[in-house]
TIZATI-840750 format. One line per 10 residues: number of its first residue (from 0); their letters; for each residue x, y, z of C-alpha. Coordinates in steps of 0.05 Angstrom, whole numbers, plus 5000, padded with zeros to 4 digits. Each point is the difference from the previous one (the first is absolute). Example, Ala and Ser with C-alpha at 12.3 -4.5 7.8 and 13.67 -1.06 7.14 Angstrom:
0> as> 5246/4910/5156 ~ 5027/5069/4987
REM end
This chain:
0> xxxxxxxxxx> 4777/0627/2024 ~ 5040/4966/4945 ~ 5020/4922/5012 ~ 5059/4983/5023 ~ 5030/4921/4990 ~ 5048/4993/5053 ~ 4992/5044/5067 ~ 5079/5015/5039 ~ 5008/4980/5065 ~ 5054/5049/5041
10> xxxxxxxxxx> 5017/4972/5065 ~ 4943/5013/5055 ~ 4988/4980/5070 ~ 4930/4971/5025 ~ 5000/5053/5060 ~ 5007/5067/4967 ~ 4929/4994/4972 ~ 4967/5000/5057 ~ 5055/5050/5050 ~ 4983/5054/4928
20> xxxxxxxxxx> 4925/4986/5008 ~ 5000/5016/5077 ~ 5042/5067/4988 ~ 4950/5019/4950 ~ 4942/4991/5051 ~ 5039/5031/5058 ~ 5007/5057/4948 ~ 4930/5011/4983 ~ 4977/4988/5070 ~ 5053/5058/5015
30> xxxxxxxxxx> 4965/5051/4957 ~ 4938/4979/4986 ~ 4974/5050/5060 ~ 5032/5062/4980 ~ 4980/4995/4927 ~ 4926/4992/5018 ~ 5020/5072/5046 ~ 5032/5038/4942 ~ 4951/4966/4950 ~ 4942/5039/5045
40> xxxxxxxxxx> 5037/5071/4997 ~ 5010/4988/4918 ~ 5066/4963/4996 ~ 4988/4938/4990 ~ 5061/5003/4953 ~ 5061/5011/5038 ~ 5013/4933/5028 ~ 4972/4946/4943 ~ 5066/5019/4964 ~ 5052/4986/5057
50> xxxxxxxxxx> 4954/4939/5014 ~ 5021/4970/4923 ~ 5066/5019/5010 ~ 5017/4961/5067 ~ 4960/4939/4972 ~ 5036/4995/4951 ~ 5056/5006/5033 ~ 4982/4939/5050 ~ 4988/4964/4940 ~ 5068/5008/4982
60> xxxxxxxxxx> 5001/5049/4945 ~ 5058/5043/4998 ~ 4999/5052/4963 ~ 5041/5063/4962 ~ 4970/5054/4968 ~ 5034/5031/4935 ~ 4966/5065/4981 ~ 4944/5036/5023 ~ 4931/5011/4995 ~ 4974/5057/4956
70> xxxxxxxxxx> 4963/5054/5036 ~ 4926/5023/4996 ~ 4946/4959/4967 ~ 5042/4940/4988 ~ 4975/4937/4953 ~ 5054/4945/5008 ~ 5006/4930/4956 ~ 5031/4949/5012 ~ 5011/4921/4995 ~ 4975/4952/5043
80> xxxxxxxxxx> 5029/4936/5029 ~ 4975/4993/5072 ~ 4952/5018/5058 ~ 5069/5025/5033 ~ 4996/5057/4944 ~ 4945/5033/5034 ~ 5024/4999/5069 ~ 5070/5028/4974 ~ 4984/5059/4952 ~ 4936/5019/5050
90> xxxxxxxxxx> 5056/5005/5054 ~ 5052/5038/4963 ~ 4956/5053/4961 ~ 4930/4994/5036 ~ 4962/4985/4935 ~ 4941/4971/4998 ~ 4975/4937/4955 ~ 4953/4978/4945 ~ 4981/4934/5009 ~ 4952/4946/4979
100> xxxxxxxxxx> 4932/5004/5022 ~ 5004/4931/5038 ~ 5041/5025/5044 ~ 4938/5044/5036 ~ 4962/4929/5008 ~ 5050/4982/5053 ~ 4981/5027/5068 ~ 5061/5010/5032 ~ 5045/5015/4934 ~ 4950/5046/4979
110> xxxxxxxxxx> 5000/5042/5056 ~ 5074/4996/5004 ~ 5008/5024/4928 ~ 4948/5060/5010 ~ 5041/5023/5056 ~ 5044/5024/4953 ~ 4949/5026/4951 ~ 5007/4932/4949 ~ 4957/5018/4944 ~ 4962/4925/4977
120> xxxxxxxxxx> 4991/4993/4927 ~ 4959/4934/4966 ~ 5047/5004/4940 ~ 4952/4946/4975 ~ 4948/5050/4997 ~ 5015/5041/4930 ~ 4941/5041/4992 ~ 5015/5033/5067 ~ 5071/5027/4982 ~ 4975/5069/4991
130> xxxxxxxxxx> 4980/5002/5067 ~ 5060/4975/5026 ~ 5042/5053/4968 ~ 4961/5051/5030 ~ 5013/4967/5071 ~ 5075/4985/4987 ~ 4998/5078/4970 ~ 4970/5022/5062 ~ 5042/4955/5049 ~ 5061/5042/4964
140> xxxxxxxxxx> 4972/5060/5032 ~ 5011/4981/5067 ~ 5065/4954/4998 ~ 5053/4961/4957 ~ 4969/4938/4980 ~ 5033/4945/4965 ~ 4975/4950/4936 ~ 5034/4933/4987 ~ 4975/5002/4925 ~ 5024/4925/4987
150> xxxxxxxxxx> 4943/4993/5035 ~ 5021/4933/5036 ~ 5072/4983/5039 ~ 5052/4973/4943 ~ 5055/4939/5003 ~ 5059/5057/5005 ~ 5023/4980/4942 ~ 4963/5046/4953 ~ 4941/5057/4999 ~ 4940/4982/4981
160> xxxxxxxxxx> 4956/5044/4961 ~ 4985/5062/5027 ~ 4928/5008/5005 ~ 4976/5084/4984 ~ 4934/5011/5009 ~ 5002/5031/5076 ~ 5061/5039/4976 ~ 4948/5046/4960 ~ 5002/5041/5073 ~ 5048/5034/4983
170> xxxxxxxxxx> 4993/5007/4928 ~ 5015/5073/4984 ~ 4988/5013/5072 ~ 5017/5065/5026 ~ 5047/4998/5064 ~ 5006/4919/4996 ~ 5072/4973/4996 ~ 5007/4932/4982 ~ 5070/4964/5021 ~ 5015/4931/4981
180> xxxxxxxxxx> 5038/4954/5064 ~ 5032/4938/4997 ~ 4989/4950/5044 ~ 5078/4967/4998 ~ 5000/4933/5042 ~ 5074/4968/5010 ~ 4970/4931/4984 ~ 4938/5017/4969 ~ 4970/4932/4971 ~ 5007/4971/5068
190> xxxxxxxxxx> 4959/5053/5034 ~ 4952/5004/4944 ~ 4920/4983/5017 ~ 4985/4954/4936 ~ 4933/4949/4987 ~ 5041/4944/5011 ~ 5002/5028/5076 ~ 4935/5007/5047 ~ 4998/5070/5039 ~ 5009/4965/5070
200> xxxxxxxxxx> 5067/4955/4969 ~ 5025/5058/4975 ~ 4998/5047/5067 ~ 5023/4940/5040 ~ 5057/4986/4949 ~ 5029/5069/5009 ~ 4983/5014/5079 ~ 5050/4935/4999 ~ 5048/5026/4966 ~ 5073/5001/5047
210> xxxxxxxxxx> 5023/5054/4947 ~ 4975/5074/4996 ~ 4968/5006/4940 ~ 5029/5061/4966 ~ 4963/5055/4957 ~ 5033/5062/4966 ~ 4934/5045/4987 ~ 5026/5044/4940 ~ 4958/5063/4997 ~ 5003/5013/4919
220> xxxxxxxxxx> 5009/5076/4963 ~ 4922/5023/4994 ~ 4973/4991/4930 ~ 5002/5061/4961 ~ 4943/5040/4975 ~ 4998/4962/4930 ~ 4988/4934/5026 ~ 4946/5023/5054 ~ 4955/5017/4925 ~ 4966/4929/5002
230> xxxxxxxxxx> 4990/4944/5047 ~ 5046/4946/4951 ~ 5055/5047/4992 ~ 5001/5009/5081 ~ 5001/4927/5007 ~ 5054/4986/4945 ~ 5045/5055/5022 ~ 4991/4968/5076 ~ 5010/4929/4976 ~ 5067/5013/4962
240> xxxxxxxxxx> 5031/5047/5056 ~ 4986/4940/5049 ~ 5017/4945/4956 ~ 5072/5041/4983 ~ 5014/5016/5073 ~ 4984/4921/5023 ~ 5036/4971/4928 ~ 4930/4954/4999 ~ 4971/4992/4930 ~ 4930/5023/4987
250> xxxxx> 4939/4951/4980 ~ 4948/5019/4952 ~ 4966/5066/4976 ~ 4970/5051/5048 ~ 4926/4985/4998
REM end
């Protein structure tokens, strides 16, 4: 997460935190039963994706869809600015997520995030990428997943550097589409996750939020054969289709 010097304020009430939090919990309380049930007879994935969508919904996302989702194998890329991405694009496509390895050390988050088939990655951990390919490669196989390649959420202001290395999944890869989607918040810097914000201040800063907090998901033209040939031309050809369809500049060379 990049820094960010002065965090916005939009007009929130004190009471909507905790009236979001107990809709959340009714929620999961609601269908935490009949998943364990379908999860027994093999389908354990029919309701994690509704269960993203209506969260974030009670957490006051609204949002529009512009596109669609390619069929088949799918690889999608896009930007990252908040937690509320997950719960959005999860509930509108049924993707699942890469995400950091930390993640998996939290009980409850953990298991919540392997619900929906999360694949955890320790980016720290370089010499294991290989491996990691082979499991994103393999994840492809059974569902569309999704990679933030910035790695981190960004300011809104700009994309950071897309990061390629898991990308090499679908290097060449026959069958694999890969689809850039934009991630296109109405006020973007003020929904933004930065290191000038904790976790907790952030989710409570949002859940108060009296406004809906509007997101435009723009599903992207798939990348065409030539730029699926190498991991860095996947990731530039991603980067500039979402930094064109958001009119955010882009920061630094793909590593």
């Amino acid at each position: 997460m990049t820094a960010q010097a002065a965090l916005p304020r939009p007009a929130s009430a004190g009471w909507l935190p905790p009236l979001r939090i107990a809709g959340i919990v009714a929620l999961f309380a609601a269908i935490i039963l009949p998943h364990l049930l379908l999860s027994l007879v093999g389908l354990r994935r029919v309701i994690p994706p509704h269960f993203l969508g209506a969260v974030g919904w009670l957490a006051g996302l609204r949002v529009t869809i512009v596109g669609r989702p390619a069929r088949g194998q799918l690889l999608l890329i896009g930007n990252h600015t908040s937690w509320l991405d997950i719960l959005a694009l999860g509930g509108a496509c049924r993707a699942a997520f890469v995400a950091k390895g930390t993640l998996a050390n939290n009980r409850l988050l953990g298991w919540l995030c392997a619900q929906n088939d999360t694949l955890f990655i320790a980016r720290e951990r370089r010499g294991a990428v290989g491996q990691q390919v082979g499991q994103l490669r393999a994840a492809l196989a059974r569902r569309r997943m999704c990679v933030f390649p910035e790695g981190t959420t960004g300011d809104g202001t700009r994309l950071l550097p897309f990061k390629s290395a898991l990308l090499s999944a679908a290097e060449s890869a026959t069958g694999v589409t890969v689809q850039p989607v934009a991630f296109d918040y109405e006020d973007a810097p003020a929904i933004a996750w930065t290191d000038a914000e904790p976790g907790g201040d952030n989710i409570r800063r949002l859940l108060a939020r009296r406004e809906p907090i509007r997101l435009t998901i723009r599903f992207l033209p798939p990348l065409d054969p030539a730029a699926l040939v190498s991991r860095k031309t996947m990731a530039e050809a991603a980067q500039s289709r979402i930094a064109a369809a958001l009119a955010l500049p882009i920061g630094g060379p793909i590593p």
